[in-house]
C-alpha positions in Angstrom: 0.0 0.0 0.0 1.6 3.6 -1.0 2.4 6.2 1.6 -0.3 8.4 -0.6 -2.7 5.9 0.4 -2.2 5.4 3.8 -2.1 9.5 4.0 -5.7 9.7 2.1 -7.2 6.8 4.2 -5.8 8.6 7.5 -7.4 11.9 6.3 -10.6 10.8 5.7 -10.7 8.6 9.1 -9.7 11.5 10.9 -12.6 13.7 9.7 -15.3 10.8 10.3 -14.2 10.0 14.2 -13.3 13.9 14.9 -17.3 14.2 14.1 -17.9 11.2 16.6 -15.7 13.0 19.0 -16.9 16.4 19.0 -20.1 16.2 21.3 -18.6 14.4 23.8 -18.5 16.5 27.3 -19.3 19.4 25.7 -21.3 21.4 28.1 -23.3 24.8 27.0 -23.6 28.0 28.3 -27.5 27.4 29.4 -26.4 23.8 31.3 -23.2 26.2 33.4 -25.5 28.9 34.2 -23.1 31.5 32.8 -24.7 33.1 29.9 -22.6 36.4 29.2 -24.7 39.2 27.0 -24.3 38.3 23.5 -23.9 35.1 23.9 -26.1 32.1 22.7 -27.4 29.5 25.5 -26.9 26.9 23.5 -22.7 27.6 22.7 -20.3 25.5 24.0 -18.5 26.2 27.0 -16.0 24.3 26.9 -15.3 22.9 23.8 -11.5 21.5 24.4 -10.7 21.1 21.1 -7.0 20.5 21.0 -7.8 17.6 23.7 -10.8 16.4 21.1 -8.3 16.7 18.3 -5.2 14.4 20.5 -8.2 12.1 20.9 -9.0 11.9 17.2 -6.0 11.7 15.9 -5.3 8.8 18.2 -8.0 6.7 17.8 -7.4 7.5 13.5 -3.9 6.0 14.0 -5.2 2.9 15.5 -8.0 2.5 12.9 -5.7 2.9 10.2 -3.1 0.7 11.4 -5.9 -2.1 11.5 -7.0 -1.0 8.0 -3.0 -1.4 7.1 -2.7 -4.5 9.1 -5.9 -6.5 7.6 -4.4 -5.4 3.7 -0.7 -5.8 4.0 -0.4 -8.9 6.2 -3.9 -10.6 6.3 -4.6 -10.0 2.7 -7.8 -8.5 2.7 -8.7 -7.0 -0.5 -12.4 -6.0 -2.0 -12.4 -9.7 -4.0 -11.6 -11.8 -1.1 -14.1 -10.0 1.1 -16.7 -10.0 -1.6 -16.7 -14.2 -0.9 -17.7 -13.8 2.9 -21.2 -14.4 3.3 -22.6 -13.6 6.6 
């Protein structure tokens, strides 16, 4: 598998779980009781997002290396899992 590859599968894994991962712990305004002027209840408070980003980035690695891992040294491609029937 290139290094292109592996960079485009990484990218687009990345974007999916970082979707996943955004909601979670997020707590608004409204739910801390601190609603400044100008502010909408429902914003986050405490978004984190270089945590959230760690997180993704992470759990991407660990995706991909099992994408890798099942190509490269199990040999899964689209025609051998085309013959699994469930």
């Amino acid at each position: 598998m290139p290094i292109y590859s592996i960079f485009a599968v990484y990218f687009i894994v990345w974007w999916l779980v970082i979707f996943i991962v955004l909601p979670f712990g997020v707590r608004t305004h409204d739910e801390q009781g601190d609603v400044l002027l100008g502010t909408t209840e429902s914003a986050p408070a405490n978004l984190r997002l270089v945590r959230k980003m760690i997180i993704t980035s992470v759990i991407s690695a660990i995706i991909v290396y099992g994408i890798w891992y099942g190509y490269v040294k199990m040999g899964w491609t689209a025609e051998v899992l085309s013959h699994i029937s469930f």
